[in-house]
C-alpha positions as CSV (number, residue, x, y, z in Angstrom):
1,X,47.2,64.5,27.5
2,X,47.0,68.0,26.6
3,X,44.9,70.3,28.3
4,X,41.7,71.8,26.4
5,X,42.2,75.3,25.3
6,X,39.4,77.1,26.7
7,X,39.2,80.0,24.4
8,X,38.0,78.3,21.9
9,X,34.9,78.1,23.7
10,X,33.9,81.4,24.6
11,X,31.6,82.1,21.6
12,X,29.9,79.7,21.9
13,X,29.6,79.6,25.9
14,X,28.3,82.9,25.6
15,X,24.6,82.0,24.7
16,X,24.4,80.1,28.0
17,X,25.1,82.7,30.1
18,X,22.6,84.4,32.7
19,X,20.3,86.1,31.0
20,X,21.1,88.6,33.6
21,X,24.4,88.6,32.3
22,X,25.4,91.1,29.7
23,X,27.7,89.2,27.2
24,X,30.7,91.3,27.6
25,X,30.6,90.6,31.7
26,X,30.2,87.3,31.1
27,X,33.2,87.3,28.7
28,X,35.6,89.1,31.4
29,X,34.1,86.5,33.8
30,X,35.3,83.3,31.5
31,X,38.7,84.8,30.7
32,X,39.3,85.4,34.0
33,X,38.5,82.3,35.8
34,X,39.7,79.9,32.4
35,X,43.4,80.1,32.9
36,X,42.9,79.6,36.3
37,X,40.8,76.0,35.9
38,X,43.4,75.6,32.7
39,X,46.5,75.2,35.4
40,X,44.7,73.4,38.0
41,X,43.8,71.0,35.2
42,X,47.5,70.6,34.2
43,X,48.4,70.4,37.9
44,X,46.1,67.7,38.8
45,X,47.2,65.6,36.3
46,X,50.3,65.6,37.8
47,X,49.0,65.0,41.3
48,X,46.7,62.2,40.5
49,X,46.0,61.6,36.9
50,X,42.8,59.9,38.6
51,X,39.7,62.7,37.6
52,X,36.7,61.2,39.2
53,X,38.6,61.3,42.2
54,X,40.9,63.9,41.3
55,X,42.4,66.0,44.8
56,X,42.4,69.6,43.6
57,X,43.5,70.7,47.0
58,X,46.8,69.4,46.3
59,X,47.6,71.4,43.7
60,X,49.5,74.8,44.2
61,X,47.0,77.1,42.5
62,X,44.1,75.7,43.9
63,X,46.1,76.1,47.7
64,X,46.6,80.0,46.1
65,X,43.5,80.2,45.3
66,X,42.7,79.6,49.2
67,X,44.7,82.4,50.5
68,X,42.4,85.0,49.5
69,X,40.3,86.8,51.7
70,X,36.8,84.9,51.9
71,X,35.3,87.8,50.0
72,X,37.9,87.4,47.2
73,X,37.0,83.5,47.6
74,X,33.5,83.9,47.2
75,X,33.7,86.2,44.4
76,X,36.0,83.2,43.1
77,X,33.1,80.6,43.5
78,X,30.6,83.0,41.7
79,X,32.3,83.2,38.7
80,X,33.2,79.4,38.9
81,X,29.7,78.6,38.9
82,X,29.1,80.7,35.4
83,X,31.8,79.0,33.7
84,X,30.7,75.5,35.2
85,X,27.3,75.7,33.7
86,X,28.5,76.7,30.5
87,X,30.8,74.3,30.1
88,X,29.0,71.8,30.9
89,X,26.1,72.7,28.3
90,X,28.9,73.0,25.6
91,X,30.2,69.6,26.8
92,X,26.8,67.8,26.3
93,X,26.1,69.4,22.9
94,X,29.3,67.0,21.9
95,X,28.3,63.5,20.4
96,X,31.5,62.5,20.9
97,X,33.3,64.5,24.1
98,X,37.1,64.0,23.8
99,X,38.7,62.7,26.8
100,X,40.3,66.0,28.0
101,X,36.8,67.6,27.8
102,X,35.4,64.6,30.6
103,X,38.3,65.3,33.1
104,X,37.9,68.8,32.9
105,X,34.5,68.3,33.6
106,X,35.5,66.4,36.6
107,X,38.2,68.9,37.7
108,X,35.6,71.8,37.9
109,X,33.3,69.6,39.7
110,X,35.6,68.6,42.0
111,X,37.2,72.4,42.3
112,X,33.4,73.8,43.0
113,X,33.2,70.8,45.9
114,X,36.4,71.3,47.5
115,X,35.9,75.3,47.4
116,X,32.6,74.6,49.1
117,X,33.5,72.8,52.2
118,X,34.4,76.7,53.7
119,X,31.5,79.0,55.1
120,X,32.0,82.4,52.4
121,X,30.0,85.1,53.8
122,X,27.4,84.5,50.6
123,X,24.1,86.7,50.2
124,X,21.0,84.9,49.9
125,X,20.4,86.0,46.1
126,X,23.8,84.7,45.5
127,X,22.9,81.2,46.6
128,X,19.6,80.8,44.8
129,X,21.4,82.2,41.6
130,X,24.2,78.9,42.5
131,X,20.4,76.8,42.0
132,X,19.0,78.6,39.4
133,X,22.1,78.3,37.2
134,X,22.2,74.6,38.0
135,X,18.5,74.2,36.5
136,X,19.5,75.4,33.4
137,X,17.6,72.8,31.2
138,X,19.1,69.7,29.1
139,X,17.2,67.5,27.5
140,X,19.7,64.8,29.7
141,X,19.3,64.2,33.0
142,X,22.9,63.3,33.9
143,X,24.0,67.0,32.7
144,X,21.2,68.7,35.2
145,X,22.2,66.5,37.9
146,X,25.8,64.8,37.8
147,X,28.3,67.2,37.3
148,X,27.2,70.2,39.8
149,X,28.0,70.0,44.0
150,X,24.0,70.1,44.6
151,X,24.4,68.7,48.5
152,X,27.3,71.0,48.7
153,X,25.9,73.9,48.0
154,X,22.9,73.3,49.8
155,X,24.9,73.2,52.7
156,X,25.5,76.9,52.3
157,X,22.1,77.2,52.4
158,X,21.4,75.7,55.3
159,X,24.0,77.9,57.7
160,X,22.9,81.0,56.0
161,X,19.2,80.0,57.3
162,X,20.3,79.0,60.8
163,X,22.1,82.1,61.1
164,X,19.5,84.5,59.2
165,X,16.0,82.9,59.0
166,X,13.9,81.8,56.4
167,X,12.4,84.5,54.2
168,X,9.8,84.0,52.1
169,X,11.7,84.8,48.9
170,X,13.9,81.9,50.5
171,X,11.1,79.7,51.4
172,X,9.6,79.8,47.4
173,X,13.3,79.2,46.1
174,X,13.4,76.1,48.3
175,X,9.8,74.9,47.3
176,X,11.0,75.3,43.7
177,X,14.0,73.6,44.3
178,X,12.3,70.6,45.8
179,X,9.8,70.2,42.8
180,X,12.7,70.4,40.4
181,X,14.7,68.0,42.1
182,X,11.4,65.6,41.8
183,X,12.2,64.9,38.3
184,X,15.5,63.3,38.6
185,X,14.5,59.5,37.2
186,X,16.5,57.1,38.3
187,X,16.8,55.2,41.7
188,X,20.7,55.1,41.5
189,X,23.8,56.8,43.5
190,X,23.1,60.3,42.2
191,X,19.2,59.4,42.4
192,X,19.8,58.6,46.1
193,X,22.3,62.0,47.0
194,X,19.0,63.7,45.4
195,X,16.6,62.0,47.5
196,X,18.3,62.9,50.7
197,X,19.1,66.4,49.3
198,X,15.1,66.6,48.9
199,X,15.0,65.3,52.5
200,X,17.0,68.3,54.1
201,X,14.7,70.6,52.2
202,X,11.9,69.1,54.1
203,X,14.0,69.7,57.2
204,X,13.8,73.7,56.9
205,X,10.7,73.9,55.9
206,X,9.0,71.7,58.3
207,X,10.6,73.8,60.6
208,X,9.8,77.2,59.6
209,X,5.6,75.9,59.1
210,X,5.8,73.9,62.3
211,X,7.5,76.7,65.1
212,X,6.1,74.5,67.5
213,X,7.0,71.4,66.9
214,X,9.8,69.6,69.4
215,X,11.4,67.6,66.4
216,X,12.2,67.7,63.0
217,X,11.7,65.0,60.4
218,X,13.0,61.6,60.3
219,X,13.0,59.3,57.5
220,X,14.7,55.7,57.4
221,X,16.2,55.0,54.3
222,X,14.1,53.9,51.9
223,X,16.9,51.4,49.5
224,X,15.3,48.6,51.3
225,X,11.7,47.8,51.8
226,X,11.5,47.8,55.5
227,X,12.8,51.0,55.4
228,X,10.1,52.3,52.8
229,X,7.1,50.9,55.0
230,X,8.5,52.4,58.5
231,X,8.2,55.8,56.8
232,X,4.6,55.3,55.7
233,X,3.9,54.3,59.1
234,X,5.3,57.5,60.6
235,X,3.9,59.6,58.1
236,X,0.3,57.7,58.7
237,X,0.4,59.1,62.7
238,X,-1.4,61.9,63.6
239,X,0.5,64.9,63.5
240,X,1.3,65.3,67.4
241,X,2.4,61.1,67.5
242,X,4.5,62.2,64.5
243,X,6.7,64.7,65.5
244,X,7.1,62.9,68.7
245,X,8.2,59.9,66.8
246,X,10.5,61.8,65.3
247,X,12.4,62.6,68.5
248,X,12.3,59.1,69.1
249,X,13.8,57.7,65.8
250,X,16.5,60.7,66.3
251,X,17.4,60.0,69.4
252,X,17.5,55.6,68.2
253,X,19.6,57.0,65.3
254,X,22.3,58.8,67.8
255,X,24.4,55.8,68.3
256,X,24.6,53.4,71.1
257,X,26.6,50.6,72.7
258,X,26.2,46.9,73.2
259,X,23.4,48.3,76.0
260,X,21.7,51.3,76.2
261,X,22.9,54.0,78.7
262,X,21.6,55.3,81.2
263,X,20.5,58.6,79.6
264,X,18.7,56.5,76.7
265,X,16.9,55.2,79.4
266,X,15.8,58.4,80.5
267,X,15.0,60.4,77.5
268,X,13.4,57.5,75.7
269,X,11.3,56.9,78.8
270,X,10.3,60.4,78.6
271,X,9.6,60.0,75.3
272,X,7.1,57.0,75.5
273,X,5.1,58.7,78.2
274,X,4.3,61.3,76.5
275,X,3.0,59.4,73.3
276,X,1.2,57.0,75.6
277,X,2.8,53.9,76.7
278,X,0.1,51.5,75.5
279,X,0.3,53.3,72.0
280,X,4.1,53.4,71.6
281,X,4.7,49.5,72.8
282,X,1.5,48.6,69.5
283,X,3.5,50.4,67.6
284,X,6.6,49.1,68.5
285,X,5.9,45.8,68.6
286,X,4.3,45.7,64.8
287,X,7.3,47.1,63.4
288,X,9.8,44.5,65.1
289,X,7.4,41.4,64.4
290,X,7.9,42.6,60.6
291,X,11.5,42.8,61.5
292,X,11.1,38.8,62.2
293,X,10.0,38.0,58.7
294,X,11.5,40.0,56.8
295,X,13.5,38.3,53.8
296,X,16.6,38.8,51.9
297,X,17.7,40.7,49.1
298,X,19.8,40.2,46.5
299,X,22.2,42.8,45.1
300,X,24.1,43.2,41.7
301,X,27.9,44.4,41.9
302,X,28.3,45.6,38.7
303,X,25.9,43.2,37.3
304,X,28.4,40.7,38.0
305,X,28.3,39.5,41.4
306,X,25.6,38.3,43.3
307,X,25.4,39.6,47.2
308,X,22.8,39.4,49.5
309,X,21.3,42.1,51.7
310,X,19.3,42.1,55.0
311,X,18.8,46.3,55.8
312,X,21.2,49.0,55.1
313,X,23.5,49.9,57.8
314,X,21.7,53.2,58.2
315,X,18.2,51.4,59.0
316,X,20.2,48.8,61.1
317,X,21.6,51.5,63.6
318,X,18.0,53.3,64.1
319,X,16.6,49.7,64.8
320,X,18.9,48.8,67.4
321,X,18.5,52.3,69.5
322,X,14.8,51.2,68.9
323,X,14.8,47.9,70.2
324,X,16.7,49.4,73.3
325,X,13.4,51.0,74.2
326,X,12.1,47.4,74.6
327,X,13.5,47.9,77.9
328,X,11.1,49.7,79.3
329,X,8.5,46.3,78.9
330,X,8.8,43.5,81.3
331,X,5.9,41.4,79.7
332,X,6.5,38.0,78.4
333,X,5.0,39.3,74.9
334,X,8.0,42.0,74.7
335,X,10.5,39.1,76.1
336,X,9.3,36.4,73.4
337,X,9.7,39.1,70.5
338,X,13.3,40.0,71.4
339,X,13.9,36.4,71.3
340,X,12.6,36.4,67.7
341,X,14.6,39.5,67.0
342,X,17.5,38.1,68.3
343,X,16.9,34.5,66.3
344,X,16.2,36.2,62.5
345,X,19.3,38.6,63.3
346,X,21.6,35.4,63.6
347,X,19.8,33.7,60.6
348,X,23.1,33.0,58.5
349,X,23.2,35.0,55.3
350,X,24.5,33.1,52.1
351,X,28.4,34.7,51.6
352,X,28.5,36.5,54.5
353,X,27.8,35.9,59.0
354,X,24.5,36.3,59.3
355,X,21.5,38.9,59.2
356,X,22.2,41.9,61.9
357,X,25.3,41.3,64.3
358,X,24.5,45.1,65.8
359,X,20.7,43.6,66.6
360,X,21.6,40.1,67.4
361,X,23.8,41.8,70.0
362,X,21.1,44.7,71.2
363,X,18.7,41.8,71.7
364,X,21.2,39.5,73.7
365,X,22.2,42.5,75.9
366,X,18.0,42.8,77.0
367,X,17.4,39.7,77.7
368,X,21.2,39.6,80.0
369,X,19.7,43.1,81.5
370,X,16.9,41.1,82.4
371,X,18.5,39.2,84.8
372,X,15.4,36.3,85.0
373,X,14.8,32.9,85.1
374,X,13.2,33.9,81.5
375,X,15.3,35.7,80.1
376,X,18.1,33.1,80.8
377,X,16.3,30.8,78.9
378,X,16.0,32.4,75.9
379,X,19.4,32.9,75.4
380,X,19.9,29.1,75.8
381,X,17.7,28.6,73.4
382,X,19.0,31.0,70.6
383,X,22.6,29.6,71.6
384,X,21.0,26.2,70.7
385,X,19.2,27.2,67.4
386,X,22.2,29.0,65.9
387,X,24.4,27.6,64.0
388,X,26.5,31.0,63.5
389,X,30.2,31.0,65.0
390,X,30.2,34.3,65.3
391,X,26.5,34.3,67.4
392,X,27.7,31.7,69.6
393,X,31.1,33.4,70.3
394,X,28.0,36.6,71.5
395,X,25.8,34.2,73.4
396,X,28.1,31.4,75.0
397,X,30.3,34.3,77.6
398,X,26.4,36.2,78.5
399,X,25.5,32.6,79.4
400,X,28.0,31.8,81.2
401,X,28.1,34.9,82.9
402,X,23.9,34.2,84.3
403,X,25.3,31.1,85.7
404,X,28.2,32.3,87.8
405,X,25.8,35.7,88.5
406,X,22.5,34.2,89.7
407,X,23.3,30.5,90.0
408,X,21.4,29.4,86.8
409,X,22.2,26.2,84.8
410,X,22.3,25.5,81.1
411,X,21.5,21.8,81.8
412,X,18.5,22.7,83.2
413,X,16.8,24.4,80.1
């Protein structure tokens, strides 16, 4: 494969440069960042030969490249980013690319990303110019939004405005940014790295109108249906509820074990009080008794192979720190839907174990915490309904463990 000769390009990369850009500075910039993407091309062919997942760090020019003071660095990145968009609008004029243009597409990508994952001392013009370059219009959507390091960048974004504010020059760019992102069309991976890019947006702003508020935004994610209706819920509460929902559903979202800890205890406790226990234990409840009939999905592979789906992993691991607050409720009505909980999570699943395995387990664990006549019940029962291995390898030692514990007896359920 031989590698593209960039030169060849430069008259007619020129009419897509900045129109801040005078043509000869832009010409300096391409000839002297080409050669440079020209070897790491050849060089990464010899690393990997693989250019979607090609590892530019491995290659010795790219490693040079990262010697440099960060100034020298960022300067790097700048002009990177000039000869990336115009590339990529000379690429998508092609009706046929050639197969060297492609990986070289996927090299630069892939050079801006790994570039990118070290803090340069950027200015805040310099990192809405990264944007504004990005937005340069195509009449396909893959060519705005595929081939440029959008959550990358934005990460830039976001240390510069922890360490510097939000100005209002800022705060515009970002509501501009937001809007454009909107238009992306299609619910797929890159659809998906937009939505949540359009979600970190929300972050900083929310933050910077709401100096007040004790939490920031949190959204479940929204591939699956449950997902979608928890976050119209949340967004449905009144605005003080919301915010302290928030805190709850980031604190769920932290990560837990088998059991909640003893500082879950306390902050989520906290937590309830202060949206009203009565009001957090309705709302609680509803979301968990849709949890109970919720149904299965089926999934494509490649339009070839059929899977099923309960929740994404992401929604799963919020639920669980969520039905740990359950905790807090001794009343047969919380004890009967933790049961249920428990009972749809073991609900085999056609190809795979069965629904939830991190639920099933959350709910066993409350009703062992329980430490009642009740409790011990239910988890006789579940071991009885269940025709999951896997949930009776769960259930069967807790069982076991209430009968040696506090004397109960299976036979007598």
């Amino acid at each position: 494969m031989n590698p593209v000769n960039i030169y060849k390009f430069f008259k007619y990369l020129f009419q897509f440069a900045s129109p801040s850009d005078s043509k000869s500075d832009s010409g300096n910039r391409y000839q002297e960042i080409a050669p440079i993407i020209d070897q790491i091309y050849k060089e990464t062919e010899k690393v990997s030969g693989d250019y979607h997942n090609a590892n530019v760090e491995k290659t010795p020019t790219f490693q040079e490249l990262r010697k440099g003071t960060l100034t020298e660095q960022k300067d790097f990145m700048i002009q990177l980013v000039d000869y990336a968009t115009a590339f990529r609008e000379y690429y998508f004029q092609q009706v046929r690319p050639a197969d060297h243009l492609s990986d070289l597409l996927h090299i630069i990508r892939h050079t801006l990303e790994a570039l990118l994952k070290v803090k340069l001392p950027y200015s805040e013009p310099e990192l809405m110019n990264f944007f504004i370059k990005y937005r340069i219009q195509s009449d396909n959507a893959d060519a705005r939004f595929h081939h440029y390091p959008l959550v990358e960048t934005f990460a830039h974004v976001e240390w510069y405005v922890n360490k510097n504010g939000l100005s209002e020059q800022m705060k515009e760019h970002l509501y501009s940014l937001d809007n454009w992102l909107k238009t992306y069309p299609y619910p797929d991976h890159w659809g998906r790295r937009v939505h949540n890019l359009r979600r970190r947006i929300e972050q900083i702003l929310f933050k910077v109108e709401n100096p007040q508020a004790t939490s920031t935004p949190f959204y479940f994610e929204d591939e699956d249906e449950f997902g979608v209706r928890l976050n119209e819920a949340v967004a449905a509460m009144e605005f003080g509820q919301r915010v302290m929902m928030y805190e709850m559903l980031h604190l769920a979202s932290a990560g837990s074990e088998d059991k909640p800890s003893e500082a879950f205890l306390k902050n989520s406790k906290a937590i309830i009080e202060r949206i009203g226990t009565e009001t957090y234990q309705e709302v609680i409840h509803d979301w968990f008794e849709q949890y109970t009939s919720l149904e299965l999905r089926e999934r494509w592979i490649y339009g070839e192979i059929l899977t099923y789906v309960f929740l994404e992993d992401v929604n799963i691991n919020t639920l669980e720190g969520l039905l740990f607050t359950m905790a807090h409720f001794d009343d047969p009505q919380t004890l009967d839907l933790i049961s249920r909980v428990a009972a749809r999570s073991f609900k085999i699943i056609p190809k795979k174990s069965f629904a939830s395995e991190k639920i099933g387990k959350a709910a066993v664990g409350l009703l062992e915490m329980r430490k009642s006549k009740e409790g011990f019940t239910s988890l006789v029962q579940l071991s009885r309904g269940t025709r999951a291995l896997r949930a009776l390898e769960i259930l069967t030692p807790v069982i076991r463990r209430q009968e040696n514990e506090l004397g109960f007896s299976e036979k007598e359920v």
